[in-house]
C-alpha positions as CSV (number, residue, x, y, z in Angstrom):
1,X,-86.0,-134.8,-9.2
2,X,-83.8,-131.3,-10.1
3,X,-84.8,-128.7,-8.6
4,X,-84.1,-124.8,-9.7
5,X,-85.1,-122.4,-7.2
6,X,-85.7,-118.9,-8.9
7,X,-84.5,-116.0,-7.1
8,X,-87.8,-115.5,-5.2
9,X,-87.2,-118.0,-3.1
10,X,-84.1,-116.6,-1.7
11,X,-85.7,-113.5,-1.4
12,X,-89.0,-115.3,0.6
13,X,-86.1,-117.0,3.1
14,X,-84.9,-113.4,3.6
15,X,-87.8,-111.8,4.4
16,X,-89.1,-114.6,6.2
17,X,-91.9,-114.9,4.0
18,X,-90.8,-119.0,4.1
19,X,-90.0,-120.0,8.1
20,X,-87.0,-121.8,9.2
21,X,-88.7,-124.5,9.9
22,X,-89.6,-125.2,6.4
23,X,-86.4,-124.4,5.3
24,X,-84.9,-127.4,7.2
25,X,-87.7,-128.9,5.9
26,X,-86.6,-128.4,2.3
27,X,-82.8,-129.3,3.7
28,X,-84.2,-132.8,4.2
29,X,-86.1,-132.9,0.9
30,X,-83.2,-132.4,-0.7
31,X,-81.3,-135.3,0.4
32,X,-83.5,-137.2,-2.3
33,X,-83.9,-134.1,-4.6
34,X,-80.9,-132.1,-6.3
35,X,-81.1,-128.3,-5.5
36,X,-79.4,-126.1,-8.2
37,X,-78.9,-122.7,-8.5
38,X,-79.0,-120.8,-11.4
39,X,-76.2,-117.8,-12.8
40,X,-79.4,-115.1,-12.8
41,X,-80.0,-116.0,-9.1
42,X,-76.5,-115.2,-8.6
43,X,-76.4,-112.2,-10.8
44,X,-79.5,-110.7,-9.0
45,X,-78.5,-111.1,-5.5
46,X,-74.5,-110.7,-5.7
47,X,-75.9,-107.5,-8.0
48,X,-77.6,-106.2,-4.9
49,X,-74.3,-107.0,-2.8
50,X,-72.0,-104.8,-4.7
51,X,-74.4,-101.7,-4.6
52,X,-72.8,-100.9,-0.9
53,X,-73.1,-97.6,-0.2
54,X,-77.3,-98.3,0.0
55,X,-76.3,-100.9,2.5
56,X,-77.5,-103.7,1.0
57,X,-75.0,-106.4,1.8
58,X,-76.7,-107.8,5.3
59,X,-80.0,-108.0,3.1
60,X,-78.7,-109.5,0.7
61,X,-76.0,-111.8,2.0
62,X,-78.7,-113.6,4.1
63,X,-80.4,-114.8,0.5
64,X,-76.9,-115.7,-1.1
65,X,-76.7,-118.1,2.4
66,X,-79.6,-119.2,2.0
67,X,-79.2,-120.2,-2.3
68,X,-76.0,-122.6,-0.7
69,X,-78.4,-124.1,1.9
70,X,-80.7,-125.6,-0.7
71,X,-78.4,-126.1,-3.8
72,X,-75.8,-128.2,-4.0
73,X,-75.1,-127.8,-7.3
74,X,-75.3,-125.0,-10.3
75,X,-76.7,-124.9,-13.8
76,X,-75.3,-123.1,-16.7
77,X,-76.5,-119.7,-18.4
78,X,-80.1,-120.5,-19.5
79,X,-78.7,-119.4,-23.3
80,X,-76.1,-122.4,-23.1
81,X,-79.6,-125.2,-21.7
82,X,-81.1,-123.0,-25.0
83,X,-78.1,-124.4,-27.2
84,X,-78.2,-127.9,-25.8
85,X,-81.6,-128.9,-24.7
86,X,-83.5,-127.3,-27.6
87,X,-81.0,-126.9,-30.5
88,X,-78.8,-130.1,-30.1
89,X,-75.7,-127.9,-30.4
90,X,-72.5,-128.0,-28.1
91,X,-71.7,-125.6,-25.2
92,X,-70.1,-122.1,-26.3
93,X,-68.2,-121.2,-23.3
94,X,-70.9,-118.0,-22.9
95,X,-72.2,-116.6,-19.7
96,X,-71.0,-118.1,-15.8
97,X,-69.8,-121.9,-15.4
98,X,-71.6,-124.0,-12.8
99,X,-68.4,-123.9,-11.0
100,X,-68.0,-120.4,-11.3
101,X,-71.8,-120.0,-10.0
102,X,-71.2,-122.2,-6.9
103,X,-67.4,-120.3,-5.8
104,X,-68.5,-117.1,-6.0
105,X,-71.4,-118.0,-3.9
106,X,-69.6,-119.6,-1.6
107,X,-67.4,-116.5,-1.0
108,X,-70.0,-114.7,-1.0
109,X,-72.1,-116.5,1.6
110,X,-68.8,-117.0,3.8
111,X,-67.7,-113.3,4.4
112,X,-69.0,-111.7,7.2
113,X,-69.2,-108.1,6.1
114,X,-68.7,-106.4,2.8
115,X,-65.1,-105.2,3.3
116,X,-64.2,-108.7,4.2
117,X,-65.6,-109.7,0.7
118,X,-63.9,-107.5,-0.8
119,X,-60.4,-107.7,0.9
120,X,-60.0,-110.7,-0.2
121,X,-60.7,-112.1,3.4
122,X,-63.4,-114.5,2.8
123,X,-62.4,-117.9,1.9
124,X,-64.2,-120.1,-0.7
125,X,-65.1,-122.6,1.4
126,X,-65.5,-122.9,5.3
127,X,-62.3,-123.7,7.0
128,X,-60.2,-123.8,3.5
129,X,-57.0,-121.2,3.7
130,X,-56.7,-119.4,0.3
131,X,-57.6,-115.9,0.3
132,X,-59.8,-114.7,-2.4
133,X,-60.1,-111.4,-4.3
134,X,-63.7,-110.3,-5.1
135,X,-64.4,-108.2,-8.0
136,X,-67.6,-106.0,-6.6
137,X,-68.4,-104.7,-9.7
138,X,-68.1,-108.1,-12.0
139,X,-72.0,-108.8,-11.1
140,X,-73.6,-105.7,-11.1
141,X,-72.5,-104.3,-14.4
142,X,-73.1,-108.5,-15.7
143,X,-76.6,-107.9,-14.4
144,X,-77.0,-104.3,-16.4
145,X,-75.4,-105.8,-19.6
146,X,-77.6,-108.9,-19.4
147,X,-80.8,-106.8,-19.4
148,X,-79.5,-104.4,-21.8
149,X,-78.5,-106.9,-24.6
150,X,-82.5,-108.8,-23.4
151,X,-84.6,-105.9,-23.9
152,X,-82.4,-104.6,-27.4
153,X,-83.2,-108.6,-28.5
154,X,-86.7,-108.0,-27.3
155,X,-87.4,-105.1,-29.4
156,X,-85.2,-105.5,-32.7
157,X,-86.3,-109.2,-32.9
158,X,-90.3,-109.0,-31.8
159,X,-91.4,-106.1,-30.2
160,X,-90.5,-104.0,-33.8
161,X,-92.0,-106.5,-35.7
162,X,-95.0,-107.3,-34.4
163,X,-95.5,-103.6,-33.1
164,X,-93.4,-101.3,-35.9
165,X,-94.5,-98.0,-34.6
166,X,-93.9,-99.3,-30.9
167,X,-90.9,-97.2,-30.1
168,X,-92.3,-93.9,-31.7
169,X,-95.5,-94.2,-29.7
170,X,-93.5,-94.9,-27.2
171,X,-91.6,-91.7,-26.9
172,X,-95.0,-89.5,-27.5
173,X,-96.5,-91.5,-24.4
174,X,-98.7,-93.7,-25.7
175,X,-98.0,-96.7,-24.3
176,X,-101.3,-97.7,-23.1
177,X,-103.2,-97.1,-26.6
178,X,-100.7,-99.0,-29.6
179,X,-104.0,-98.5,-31.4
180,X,-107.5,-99.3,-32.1
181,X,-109.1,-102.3,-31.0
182,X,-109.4,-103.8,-34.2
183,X,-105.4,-103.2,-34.8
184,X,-104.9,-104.6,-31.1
185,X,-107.1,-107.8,-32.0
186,X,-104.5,-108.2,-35.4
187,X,-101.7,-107.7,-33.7
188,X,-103.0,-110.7,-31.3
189,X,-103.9,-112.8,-33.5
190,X,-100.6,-112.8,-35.6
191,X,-98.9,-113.7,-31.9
192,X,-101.1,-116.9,-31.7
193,X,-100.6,-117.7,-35.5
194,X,-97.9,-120.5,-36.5
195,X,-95.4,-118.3,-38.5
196,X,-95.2,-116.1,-35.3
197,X,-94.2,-119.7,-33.4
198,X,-91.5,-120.3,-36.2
199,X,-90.4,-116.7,-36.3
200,X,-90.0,-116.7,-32.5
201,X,-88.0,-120.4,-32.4
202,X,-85.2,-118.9,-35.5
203,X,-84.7,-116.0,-33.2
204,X,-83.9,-117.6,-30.3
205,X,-81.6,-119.9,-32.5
206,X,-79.8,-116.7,-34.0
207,X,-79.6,-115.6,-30.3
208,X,-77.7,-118.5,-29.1
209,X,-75.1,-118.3,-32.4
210,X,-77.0,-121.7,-33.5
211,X,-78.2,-120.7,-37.4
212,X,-81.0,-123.3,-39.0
213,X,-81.3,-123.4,-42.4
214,X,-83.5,-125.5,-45.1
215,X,-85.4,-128.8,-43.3
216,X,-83.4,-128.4,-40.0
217,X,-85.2,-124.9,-39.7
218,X,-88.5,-126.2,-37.6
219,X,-88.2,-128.5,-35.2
220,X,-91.7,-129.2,-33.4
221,X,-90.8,-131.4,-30.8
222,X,-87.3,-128.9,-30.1
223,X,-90.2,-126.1,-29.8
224,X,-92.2,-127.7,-27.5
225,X,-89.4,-128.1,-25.1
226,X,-89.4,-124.2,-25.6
227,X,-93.3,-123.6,-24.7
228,X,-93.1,-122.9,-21.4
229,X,-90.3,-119.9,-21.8
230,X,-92.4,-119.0,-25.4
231,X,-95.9,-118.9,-23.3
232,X,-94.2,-116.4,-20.6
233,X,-92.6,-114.2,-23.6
234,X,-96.3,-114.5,-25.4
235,X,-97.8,-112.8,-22.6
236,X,-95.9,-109.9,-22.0
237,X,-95.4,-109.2,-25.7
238,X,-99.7,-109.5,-25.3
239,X,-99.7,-106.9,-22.4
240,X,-97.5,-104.9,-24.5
241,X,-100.5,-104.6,-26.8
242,X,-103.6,-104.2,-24.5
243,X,-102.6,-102.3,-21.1
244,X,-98.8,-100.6,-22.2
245,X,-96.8,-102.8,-20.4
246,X,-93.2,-101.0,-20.6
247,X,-90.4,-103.7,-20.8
248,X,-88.0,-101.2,-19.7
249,X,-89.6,-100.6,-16.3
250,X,-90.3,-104.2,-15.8
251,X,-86.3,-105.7,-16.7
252,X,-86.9,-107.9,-13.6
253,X,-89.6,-110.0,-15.8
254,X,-87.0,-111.1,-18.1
255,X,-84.7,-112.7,-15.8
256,X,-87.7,-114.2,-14.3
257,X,-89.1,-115.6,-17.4
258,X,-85.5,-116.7,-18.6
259,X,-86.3,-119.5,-15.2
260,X,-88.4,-121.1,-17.9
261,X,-85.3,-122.2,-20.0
262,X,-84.5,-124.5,-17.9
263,X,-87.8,-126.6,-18.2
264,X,-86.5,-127.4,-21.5
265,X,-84.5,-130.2,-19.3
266,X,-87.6,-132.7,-19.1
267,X,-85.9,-133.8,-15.4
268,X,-86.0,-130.4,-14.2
269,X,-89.0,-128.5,-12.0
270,X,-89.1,-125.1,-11.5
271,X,-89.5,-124.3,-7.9
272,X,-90.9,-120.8,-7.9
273,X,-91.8,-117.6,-5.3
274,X,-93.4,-116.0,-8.3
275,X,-96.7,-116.2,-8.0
276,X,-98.0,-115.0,-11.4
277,X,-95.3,-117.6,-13.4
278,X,-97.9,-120.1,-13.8
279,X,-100.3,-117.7,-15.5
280,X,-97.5,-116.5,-17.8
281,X,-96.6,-119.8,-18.7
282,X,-100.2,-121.3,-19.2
283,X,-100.0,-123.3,-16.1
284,X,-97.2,-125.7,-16.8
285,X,-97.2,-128.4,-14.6
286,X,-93.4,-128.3,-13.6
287,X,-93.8,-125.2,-12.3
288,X,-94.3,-125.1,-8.7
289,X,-94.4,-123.1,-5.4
290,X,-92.5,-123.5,-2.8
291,X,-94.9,-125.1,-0.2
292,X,-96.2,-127.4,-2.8
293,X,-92.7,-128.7,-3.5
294,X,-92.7,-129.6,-0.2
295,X,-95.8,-131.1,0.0
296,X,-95.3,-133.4,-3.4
């Protein structure tokens, strides 16, 4: 089985919300299963890492060691799994290599302090002898563009359709009322309708640089490898509309949801500290905690 771990794991390891003793646990699960770590869990905690002056890095560090306990191996950018998995179209170069992913988590996880990381005095690996700079900034403004360019997408390619007046309420504060209840209901019911699905699987195509045109431009079987990732964007765009869920104070959401990519891999499980995922998703079953990995 693959395994991704989302960045809630880490965190739950951290906090010690998930004991040592199941973490050897998982150690020993993995010598059958194949731990990966994913470029947003890298992103999120090596983010954290560079913001220094709030003294984050001891905090931190101890998830980043704790992402090379369980994974063995990285995954690409979830945008490259969108190109391959679900459009049938080769790899771009965009976003963090697997490589990448796993060396600068190494170095990360093998300094001791923050002015060793960034003095170039961690090695990559234990016991190896190159010296290494380490670009403290390269993640954190990676992580600011990566939610920036997610909520633009979010609102130029749904939220302004299916809401047009969205941003103008917006601004006048009225998030929490987009309307009356029988402009709410329409609004819902044109996110469950089929040319919402279609509209929603073209966009992501135009998002990845993958353009369908004529017969090639629906694929059902290519969407449902998408439905898990689709269900999770469905309801937030959903809360949008009934309680004035605001995207932009919730940017954490989107890397969480952007997980879901990688179920479009039908040999990959989600292994998740997120306890509201399965909601969002509609309870797919490759979605999983923690404790229930271990127990399967």
């Amino acid at each position: 089985m693959n395994v991704v771990f989302d960045t809630n794991v880490f965190r739950d390891i951290q906090r010690g919300a998930i004991s040592e003793s199941d973490v050897v646990r998982a150690e020993k699960r993995l010598e059958s299963d194949q731990g990966l770590l994913s470029p947003l869990s890298l992103i999120e905690l090596g983010s954290h890492i560079c913001e220094e002056e709030k003294g984050r890095f001891d905090r931190y560090h101890v998830a980043i060691q704790a992402a090379r306990r369980l994974c063995r191996g990285a995954l690409p950018d979830p945008e490259a799994v969108l190109r391959r998995q679900v459009f049938q179209a080769p790899p771009d170069g965009r976003g963090l290599q697997p490589a990448e992913v796993i060396d600068i988590a190494s170095l990360i996880a093998a300094a001791r302090s923050y002015d060793e990381l960034v003095r170039g005095q961690a090695t990559r690996w234990q016991g190896a002898l190159s010296r290494v700079s380490f670009n403290a900034g390269f993640l954190k403004q990676f992580r600011e563009d990566y939610e920036a360019q997610y909520i633009e997408d979010m609102h130029r390619h749904v939220v302004d359709v299916v809401c047009p007046d969205w941003r103008e309420k917006r601004d006048r504060g009225e998030m929490a009322n987009l309307g009356d209840q029988a402009t709410r209901r329409r609004l819902v019911e044109y996110l469950e309708s089929e040319p919402f699905r279609r509209q929603f699987f073209l966009l992501q195509a135009e998002r990845v640089g993958v353009f369908l045109i004529g017969k090639s431009a629906w694929d059902d079987r290519a969407f449902q490898r998408l439905a898990p990732f689709f269900n999770a964007y469905l309801w937030i765009l959903k809360t949008i509309i009934n309680s004035g869920y605001n995207p932009e104070k919730n940017k954490n959401d989107f890397n969480d949801i952007h997980f879901l990519i990688y179920l479009s891999d039908p040999e990959m499980t989600l292994v998740s500290g997120d306890g509201g995922i399965a909601r969002k998703t509609a309870g797919s079953g490759r979605v999983m905690t923690f404790l229930d990995w271990l127990r399967s």
